[in-house]
C-alpha positions, 0 to 999 in steps of 0.5 A: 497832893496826888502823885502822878504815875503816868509817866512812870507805868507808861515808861515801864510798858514801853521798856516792857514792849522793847524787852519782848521785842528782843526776847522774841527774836529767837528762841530763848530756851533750848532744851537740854533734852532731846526732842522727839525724832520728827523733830528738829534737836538742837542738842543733836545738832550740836554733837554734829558740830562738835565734831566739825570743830575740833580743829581749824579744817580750811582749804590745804589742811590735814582735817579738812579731809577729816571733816569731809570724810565725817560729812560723807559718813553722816549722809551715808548714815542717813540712807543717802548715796552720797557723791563728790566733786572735785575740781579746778575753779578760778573766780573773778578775782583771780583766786585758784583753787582745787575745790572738793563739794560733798553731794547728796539728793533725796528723791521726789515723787514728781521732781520738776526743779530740785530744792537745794539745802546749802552750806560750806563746810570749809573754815577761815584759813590763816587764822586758826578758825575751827569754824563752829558758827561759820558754817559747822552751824550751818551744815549741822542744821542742814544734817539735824533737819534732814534727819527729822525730815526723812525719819518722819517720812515726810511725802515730798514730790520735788528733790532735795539736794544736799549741798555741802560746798567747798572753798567758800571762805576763799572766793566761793569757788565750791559754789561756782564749782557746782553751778558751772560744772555740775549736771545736777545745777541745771535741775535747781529751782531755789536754795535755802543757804545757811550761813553766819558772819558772827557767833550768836543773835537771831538768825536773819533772813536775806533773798538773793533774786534774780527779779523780783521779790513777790513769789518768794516773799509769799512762799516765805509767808505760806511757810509760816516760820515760828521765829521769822527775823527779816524786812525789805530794808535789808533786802534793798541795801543787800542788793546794793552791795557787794554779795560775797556768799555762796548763794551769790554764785547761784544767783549771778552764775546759774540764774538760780534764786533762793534764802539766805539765813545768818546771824551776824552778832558776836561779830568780834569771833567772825573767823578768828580762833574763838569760832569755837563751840563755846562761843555759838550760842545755842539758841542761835543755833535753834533759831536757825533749826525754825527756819529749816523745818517748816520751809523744808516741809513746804518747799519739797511740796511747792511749784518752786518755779512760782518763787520767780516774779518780776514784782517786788513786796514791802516786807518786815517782821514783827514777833512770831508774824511776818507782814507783806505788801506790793511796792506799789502801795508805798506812793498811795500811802505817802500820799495819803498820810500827807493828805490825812496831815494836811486836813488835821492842820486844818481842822486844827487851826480852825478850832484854834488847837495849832499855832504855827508859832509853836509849830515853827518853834518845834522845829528848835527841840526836834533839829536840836536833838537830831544834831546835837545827838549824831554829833556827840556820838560820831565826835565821841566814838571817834574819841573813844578810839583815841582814848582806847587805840587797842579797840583798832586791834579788831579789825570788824568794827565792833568791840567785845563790849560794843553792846555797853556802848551801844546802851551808853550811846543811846542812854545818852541820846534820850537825855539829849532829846528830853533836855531839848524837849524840857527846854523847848517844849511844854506839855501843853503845846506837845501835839504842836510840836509833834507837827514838825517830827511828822513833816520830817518823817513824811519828807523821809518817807517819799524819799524811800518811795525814789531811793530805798523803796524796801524801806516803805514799811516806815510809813506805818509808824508814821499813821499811828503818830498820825491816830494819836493827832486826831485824837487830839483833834477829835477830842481837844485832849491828849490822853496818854494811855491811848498814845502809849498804846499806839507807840507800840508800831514804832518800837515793834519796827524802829528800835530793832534798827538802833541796834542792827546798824552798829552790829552789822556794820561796826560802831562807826555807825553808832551815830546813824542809831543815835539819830534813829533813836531821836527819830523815834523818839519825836514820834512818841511825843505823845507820849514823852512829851507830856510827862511834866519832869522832863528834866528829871528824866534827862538827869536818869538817862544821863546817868545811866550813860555814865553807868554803861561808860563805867560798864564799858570801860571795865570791860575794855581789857583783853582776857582769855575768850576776849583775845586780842589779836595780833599777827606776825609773817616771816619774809624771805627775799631769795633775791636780797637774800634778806629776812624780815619779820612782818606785823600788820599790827598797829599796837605792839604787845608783848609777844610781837615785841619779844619778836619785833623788838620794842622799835621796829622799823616802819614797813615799806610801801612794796612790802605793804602793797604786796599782801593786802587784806580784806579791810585793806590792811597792809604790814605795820612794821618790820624788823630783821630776822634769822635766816633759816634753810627755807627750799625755794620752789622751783620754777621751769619755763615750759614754752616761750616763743613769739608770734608775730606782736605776741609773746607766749608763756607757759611756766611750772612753779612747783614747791620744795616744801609744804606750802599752802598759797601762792601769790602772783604779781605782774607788772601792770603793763603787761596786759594779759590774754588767753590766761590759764592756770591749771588748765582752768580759765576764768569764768564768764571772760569773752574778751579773752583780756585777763581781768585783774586789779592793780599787779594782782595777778592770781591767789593760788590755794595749795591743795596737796602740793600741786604744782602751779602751771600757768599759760598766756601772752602777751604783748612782746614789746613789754619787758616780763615782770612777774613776781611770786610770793609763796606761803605756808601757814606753819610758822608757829609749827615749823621746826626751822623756828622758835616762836613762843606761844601766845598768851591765852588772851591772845589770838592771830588776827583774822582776815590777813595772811599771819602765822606764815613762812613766806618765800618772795622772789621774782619770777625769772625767765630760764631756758624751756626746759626739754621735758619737763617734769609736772608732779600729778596731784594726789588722787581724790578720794571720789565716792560716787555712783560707778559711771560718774567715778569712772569718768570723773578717773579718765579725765583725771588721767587725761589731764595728767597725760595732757600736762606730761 
């Protein structure tokens, strides 16, 4: 009897469509040798960043100097008259700091707007981040590209500036520094900013726009980007959310739009200690150099004021093409397709090729799967957790074998749907029970119209699953090598996804992806739903699943370069008197045992609610611990009257010892006004009310030691409550004690303030002190053009005359 293979060649073209599809998302080889001058060497890139990453360089620490110093000398190596910028910023969440943005400006022949190439070359404090990815990568790619660009003399009429920001790991108050206060930000036309929330993958594209997206999404096209990875899906969710880059401040701040490009995979080393150079993938980092050539090349020479629009494109990429169309083509195309199946079903019925029996009965195979699949894997994830409670060590979602559930999940999820499609649906009734599928994701498509319009691109598959019925119309015939072909849409645009949704936003949404594959799967019905061993094929997806289990599960332990994070504070009470050792972890291992003990006491609610975290995370436990010599800062009232119903204040906090944050609470009852703190008052506040959260009153980073003075009043019948938690990051170097190193598969927990020595105590009202004494910051070492250095002196000196 003749075998048929059909089914085996057309599953091995659809594997052989989705292993190009993530092939080409980046470069795949990078060359070890270097390439020609004119052009873009990732092997140059790389030394730069080699050099960045030594050593951890946040805000306050020793090599962040360092580092700026090499970024200085570097843009001087390049013929560039190199500038700085320094100064106070305090954002909307109440975050102080003193910021320091590193400049530089190539110019045009005839500048109208200025092109800003953008990056932050601070790193993660708390958690020993020597920052490789996020952002030594991006500035880097920024050096690497410049270099290329100005050996080869390429003609250019606008400026360029180069913009190597500060702070932006704290609250993007570098950005907010530059846009607010910086004479060059009114010239900006649009910025390209280089970024990443992980350490390897393709790069994506994101827009920040200040109206629409059509002038930037043509300009993106004109390019012509070897490696474009982006779609108005993401676009559309980006703008929902809470932005948190340094692009966000140009665009809200400064009115100024531009890109963003970052790679988010690996997330698990996102600012912990193994953002190192071994973790940056350097393909990434490549796909990051094909991005910044050609739309440096294009937009030095562009009308950067044709990027604004007040209309909006539909967008996507597939390999090495990047696709484009209005938004007001997504109601027509919605329509049409539901027209185009209305007229099949007719013309169907009336050649008696449709039942709607067996249309209805399709409804069991496609509803079961979908139901079946999201369920299994949401309860199994859930599972997982309880069966594996050290993957809620890493607080970003996503395990270091996530990419084996991700393959388990979906394996999983393909036997599902064959079992629902082997016992519900024969072969010869498959076009009927592509009916329902269709319907499905028609209802789906006219809600993106309403909801999600970004998302229009979706419809596309939906006309070729449309193509493969009337074929089957036309002809009373299925044939397969026709459908495989035209499944090639809904893998090029689909299967992507499956795997983003997890990556980006943690393994919480592994069921969304298994959906997704379900969604996919019944539009390439005409294809799966004629192989004759449905059955068969069940049986081999089951197994792979179990093999990815198998796989996940022996990679479920930590090890050197897969570390498991853990966190520990010293807490001194100067009120109490009381020290306490802190963790936030909710696993205990070794090393916080050997500290903590084996039982430690739950922590507190106050102690909880008093340091929180950006995943919303407060301290676990609590034990008792040694009491050591700590210096407590010293607190000076430098005015405190009343006025009329208005009570006003003015406070010095100056540190004893080497510090790098402070944290200040008041009582929620106390509404604040006119609120300063270094001279500096928060932005965009007309209301002259002090905007916080909760008892959140003001993150001060320390730079240099300088001392904390704030000013406001306040109503005078509310009783002063104020307390004050001061930090240093040095628990592990500090000589006052003795903690005993990590283990090499062991590193600090990212996000949460850890390795610190942290003093509390409330602020307490004293006499106004006669003449206060203020500490004036250290000098900055501004390296400028002479006019801009002599004035940025005289109000360095003003201010410290001012605050004597």
């Amino acid at each position: 009897m003749k075998k048929n293979y059909a089914s085996f060649f057309s599953a091995l073209f659809i594997t052989g469509i989705i292993g190009f599809l993530f092939f080409s998302l980046m470069p795949r080889w990078t060359a070890e040798e270097e390439e020609p001058f004119a052009e873009f060497s990732t092997k140059r890139a790389l030394q730069h960043i080699k050099a960045i990453a030594q050593k951890p360089h946040y805000v306050g620490s020793n090599n962040h100097d360092n580092v700026a110093n090499f970024l200085v000398q570097e843009l001087r190596n390049l013929g560039l008259t190199t500038s700085t910028q320094q100064g106070y910023t305090l954002n909307d969440n109440g975050l102080l700091v003193q910021s320091k943005n590193i400049l530089a400006r190539i110019k045009g022949s005839n500048s109208d707007k200025a092109l800003v190439l953008l990056s932050h070359y601070d790193s993660a404090p708390h958690s020993y981040s020597p920052g490789a990815s996020d952002a030594g990568s991006g500035v880097a790619t920024i050096l690497e590209s410049v270099r290329a660009f100005l050996y080869a003399k390429t003609p250019h009429k606008n400026d360029i500036i180069i913009l190597f920001t500060d702070a932006e790991e704290l609250g993007l108050n570098g950005a907010a520094l530059f846009v607010t206060q910086h004479q060059w930000a009114k010239e900006v036309g649009l910025v390209l900013n280089f970024e990443a929330r992980g350490s390897s993958g393709p790069s994506y594209m994101l827009m920040e726009t200040t109206a629409g997206n059509e002038g930037m999404v043509k300009a993106f096209a004109e390019a012509k980007t070897k490696s474009p990875v982006s779609n108005s899906l993401m676009y559309s969710i980006y703008k929902m959310l809470p932005n948190d880059t340094d692009l966000t401040v140009f665009r809200e701040q400064g009115k100024i739009q531009g890109f963003n490009f970052a790679f988010i995979d690996d997330h698990f080393n996102y600012h912990t200690a193994q953002d190192d150079v071994a973790h940056l993938n350097q393909n990434t980092l490549a796909h990051q150099g094909t991005y910044l050539m050609p739309l440096l090349n294009y937009f030095s020479n562009a009308n950067l004021e044709a990027t604004k629009s007040t209309n909006d494109q539909v967008y996507f990429s597939i390999p090495y093409t990047f696709i484009h169309y209005p938004f007001s083509w997504n109601i027509p195309l919605v329509v049409f397709a539901a027209i185009w199946l209305a007229f099949l079903l007719f013309i169907g019925k009336a050649k008696r090729l449709f039942s709607f029996r067996e249309i209805a009965k399709g409804c069991i195979p496609l509803f079961g799967s979908l139901l079946t699949a999201g369920l299994l894997t949401f309860l199994g994830w859930k599972s997982l957790l309880l069966l594996y409670p050290q993957y809620n060590d890493l607080l970003n979602g996503f395990t270091y074998n996530g990419h084996d559930y991700i393959a388990a999940f979906m394996a999983l999820t393909l036997a599902i749907s064959f079992t629902f499609y082997h016992f519900f649906s024969e072969r010869k009734i498959t076009m009927n029970h592509l009916v329902a599928p269709l319907f499905l994701w028609l209802i789906i498509n006219f809600a993106v119209v309403f909801f999600l319009p970004g998302a229009g691109f979706l419809i596309i598959p939906v006309y070729f699953a449309l193509l493969a019925l009337t074929a089957f119309v036309v002809t009373q015939k299925s044939r397969i090598t026709l459908n495989v072909l035209l499944s090639i849409p809904a893998l090029l645009l689909l299967v992507p996804f499956i795997q983003m949704f997890p990556v980006g936003l943690g393994l919480k949404l592994l069921f969304g992806s298994a959906i997704l594959t379900v969604l996919t799967f019944v539009l390439l019905l005409p294809v799966f739903g004629s192989y004759t061993k449905k059955g068969w094929w069940a049986i081999l997806f089951y197994a792979v699943a179990i093999g990815f289990f198998a796989k996940a599960d022996f990679n479920s332990s930590y090890e050197l370069g897969k570390a498991k994070s853990n966190s520990l504070v010293y807490i001194y009470d100067a009120d109490t008197k009381q020290t306490n050792w802190t963790t936030y972890d909710t696993n205990l291992d070794s090393w916080t045992k050997s500290i903590l003990g084996n039982q430690p006491t739950a922590a507190s609610t106050n102690t909880i609610n008093s340091l929180t975290s950006k995943y919303n995370s407060g301290f676990s436990y609590t034990a008792p611990a040694p009491k050591v010599a700590l210096k407590e800062p010293s607190i000076v009232f430098l005015e405190d009257r009343i006025v009329g119903s208005k009570r006003y204040v003015a406070l010095q906090i100056t540190p004893n010892r080497k510090v790098n944050r402070y944290d200040i609470f008041a009582n929620e009852k106390m509404k604040i006004y006119n609120f300063k703190a270094n001279r500096t008052t928060e932005s965009n506040n007309s209301t002259g009310e002090y905007r916080r959260k909760g008892s959140n009153l003001l993150r001060y980073y320390v730079v240099n030691n300088a001392p904390l003075v704030l000013k406001f009043n306040f109503n005078a019948n509310i009783p002063f409550d104020m307390e004050l938690l001061e930090s240093s990051f040095d628990l592990m170097s500090n000589p006052l004690f003795e903690i005993p190193k990590r283990e090499n598969w062991m590193m600090p927990t990212p996000f949460v303030l850890t390795d610190a020595v942290v003093i509390k105590q409330k602020i307490k009202v004293t006499p106004v002190a006669a003449s206060p004494i203020v500490m004036p910051p250290k000098r900055p070492n501004i390296i400028m053009p002479k006019p801009q250095a002599t004035l940025i002196t005289e109000i360095i000196e003003k201010n410290i005359n001012e605050t004597n």
